[in-house]
N, C-alpha and C positions, 0 to 999 in steps of 0.2 A: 294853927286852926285845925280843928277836927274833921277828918274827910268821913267820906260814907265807910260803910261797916263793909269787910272783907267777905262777907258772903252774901248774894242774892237771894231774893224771897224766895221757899221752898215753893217748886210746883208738884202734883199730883202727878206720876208717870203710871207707866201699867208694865206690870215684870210678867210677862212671856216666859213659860215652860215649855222644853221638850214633849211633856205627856199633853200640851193642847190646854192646861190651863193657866189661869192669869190671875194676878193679884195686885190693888194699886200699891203705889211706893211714892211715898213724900220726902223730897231729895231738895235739899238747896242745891242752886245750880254756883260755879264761879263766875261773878260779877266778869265782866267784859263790857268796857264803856269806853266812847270816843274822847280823851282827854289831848287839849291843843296844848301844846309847850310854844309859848312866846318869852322871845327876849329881847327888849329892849323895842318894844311897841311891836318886833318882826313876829310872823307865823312860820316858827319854822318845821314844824311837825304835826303830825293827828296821830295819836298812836293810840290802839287797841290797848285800853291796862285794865286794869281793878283798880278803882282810884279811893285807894288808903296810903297812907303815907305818902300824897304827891308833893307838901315840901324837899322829902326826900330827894324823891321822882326828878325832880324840874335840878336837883342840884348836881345830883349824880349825871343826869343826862349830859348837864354842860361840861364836867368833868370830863367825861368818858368821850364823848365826842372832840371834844378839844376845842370848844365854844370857852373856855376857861380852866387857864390853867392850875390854879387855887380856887382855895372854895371862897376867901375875901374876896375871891371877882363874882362872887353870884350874892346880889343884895336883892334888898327888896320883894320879898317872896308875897304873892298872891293867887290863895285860891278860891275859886269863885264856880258853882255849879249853875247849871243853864238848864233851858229845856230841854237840850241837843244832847248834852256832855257836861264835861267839866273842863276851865280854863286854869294854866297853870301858867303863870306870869313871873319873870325874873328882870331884873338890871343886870346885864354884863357891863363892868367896868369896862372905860376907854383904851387900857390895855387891850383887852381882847375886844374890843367892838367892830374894828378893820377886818378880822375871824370870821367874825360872826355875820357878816354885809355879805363878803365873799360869800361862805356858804349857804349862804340864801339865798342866793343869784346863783350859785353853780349846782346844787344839791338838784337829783334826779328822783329820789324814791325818798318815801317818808315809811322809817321803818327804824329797829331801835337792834338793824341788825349789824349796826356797824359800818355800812355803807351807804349813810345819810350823808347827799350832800357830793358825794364822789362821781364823778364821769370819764375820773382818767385812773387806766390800770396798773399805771403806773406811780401811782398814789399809794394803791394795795398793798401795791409790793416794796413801799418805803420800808427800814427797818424800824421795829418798834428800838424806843429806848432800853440801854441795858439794863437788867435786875441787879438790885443792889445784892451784894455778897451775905450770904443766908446758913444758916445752920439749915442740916435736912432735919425734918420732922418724920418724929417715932412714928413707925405702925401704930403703937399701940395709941395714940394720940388720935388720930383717925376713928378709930373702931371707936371709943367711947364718942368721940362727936357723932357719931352716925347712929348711938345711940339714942343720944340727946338731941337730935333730932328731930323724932318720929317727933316728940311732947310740943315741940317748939312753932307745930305747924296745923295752927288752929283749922284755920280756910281750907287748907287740904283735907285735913280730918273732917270735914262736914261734907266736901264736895268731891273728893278725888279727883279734882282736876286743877290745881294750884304749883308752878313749881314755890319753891322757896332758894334762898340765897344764905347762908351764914356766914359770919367773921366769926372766926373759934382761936382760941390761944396757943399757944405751943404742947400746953397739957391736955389739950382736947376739951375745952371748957370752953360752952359756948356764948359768946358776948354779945351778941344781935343776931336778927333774923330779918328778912324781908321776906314778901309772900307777896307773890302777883301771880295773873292770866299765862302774860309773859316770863320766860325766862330771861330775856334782855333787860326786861322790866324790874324783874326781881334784882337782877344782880347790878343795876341803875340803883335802884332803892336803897340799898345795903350801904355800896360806894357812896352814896349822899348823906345816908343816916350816919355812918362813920368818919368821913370829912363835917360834918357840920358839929359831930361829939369831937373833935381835935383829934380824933383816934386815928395816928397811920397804919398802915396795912402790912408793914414789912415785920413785923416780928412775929404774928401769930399764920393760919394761913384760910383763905374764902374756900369753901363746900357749896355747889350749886349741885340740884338734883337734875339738872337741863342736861341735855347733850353736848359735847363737847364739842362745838364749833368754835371756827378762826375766830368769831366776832366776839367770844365771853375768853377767851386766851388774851385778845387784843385789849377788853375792856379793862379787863384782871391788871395786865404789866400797867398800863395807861394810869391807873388806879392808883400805880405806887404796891402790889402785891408779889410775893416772894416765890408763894407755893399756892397753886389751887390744888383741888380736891374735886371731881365731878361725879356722879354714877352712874352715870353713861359713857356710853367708848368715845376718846378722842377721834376725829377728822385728822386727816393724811395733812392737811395744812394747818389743822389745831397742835398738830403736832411737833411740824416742823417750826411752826410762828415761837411756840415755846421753847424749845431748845436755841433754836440762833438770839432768843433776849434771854434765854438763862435764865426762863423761868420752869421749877418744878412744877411739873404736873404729875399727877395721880388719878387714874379713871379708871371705870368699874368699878367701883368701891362698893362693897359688899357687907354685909356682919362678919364675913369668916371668910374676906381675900380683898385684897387691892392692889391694882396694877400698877407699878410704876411707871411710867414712860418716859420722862425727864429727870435727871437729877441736879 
């Protein structure tokens, strides 16, 4: 089903000069809309998205969360817009439905930042699963995706305020895109648009232009992902989350440098 368009009606703004004058400026803004992720008749979230691609959204979320652990456990996809928002509705298989009761009952904060659903820290600090054994990926791989980037990021190019998420190959060719509000969002979308194409995650490696926090490291391994790529600096515990599952990360990523951090 076709969701709403990835950019918001332009409004009239007024661009403010140093020398005291002004001129309007007609600017679409980034969509930001209340969309409910239900499963299995439960409310288990309101999250702040751009709601394009929310089959995606609703599939990736279960994924990443751990509401399901395959993507055969998320059926029955419905999306349905309101006066409020939009509603994104899934079946979790009875495998994971005992999951999914619990963190509905125990979940503290509705947020797509990882710590949906958590009230114990020592939950946090479980280890993630180990990355499966990986070739490293060329420099030169990187820098052409970062390329091919700019082109792949409509929403942002009209509004400047969109992250994006990509799955790129080993040669730096990029094979999907997501684009939301969110960068949890986006890198939700990617993981669901990719599990629902049968595409795994481990030969090629995910580019998010978000900041590297523990919860897009956590999302990444969780995902089944080898190697991320970010352009912003890694977190002291984005850090360490990837090196003890033995996933490559890469941040700061630049046209002309990129940082390793894990190998």
């Amino acid at each position: 089903m076709a969701t709403a368009p990835s950019v918001a009606p332009s409004a009239t703004l007024t661009a403010l000069r140093p020398d005291g004058t002004a001129r309007p400026v007609d600017r679409p803004f980034a969509p930001e809309i209340p969309v409910a992720l239900e499963y299995n008749g439960l409310s288990y979230a309101v999250m702040m998205a751009s709601p394009s691609d929310l089959e995606d959204f609703i599939t990736g979320f279960a994924l990443t969360e751990g509401l399901a652990s395959r993507v055969e456990d998320v059926t029955g996809i419905d999306i349905a817009e309101t006066d409020l928002g939009w509603i994104a509705r899934a079946t979790i298989t009875s495998l994971a439905l005992e999951k999914l009761e619990e963190r509905v009952r125990t979940r503290v904060a509705e947020s797509s930042c990882g710590l949906c659903g958590i009230d114990n820290l020592e939950v946090i600090a479980k280890p993630l699963p180990p990355v499966a054994p990986h070739s490293p990926i060329e420099p030169a791989a990187i820098f052409r995706a970062l390329e091919g980037l700019r082109d792949r990021q409509p929403g942002n190019r009209a509004t400047g305020g969109m992250h994006a998420a990509a799955y790129v190959a080993p040669d730096g060719g990029i094979i999907a895109v997501r684009e939301d509000v969110g960068r949890h969002n986006a890198l939700d979308k990617l993981i669901g648009a990719m599990a629902r194409a049968g595409q795994p995650l481990g030969g090629g490696f995910l580019l998010s232009t978000a900041r590297c926090s523990y919860e897009i490291v956590e999302k990444a391994v969780r995902a089944g992902a080898t190697t991320l790529v970010t352009i912003s600096v890694p977190t002291s515990m984005a850090a360490a989350r990837a090196q003890a599952a033995g996933l490559s990360l890469f941040a700061l990523a630049r046209p002309d440098e990129v940082l390793r951090v894990t190998a």
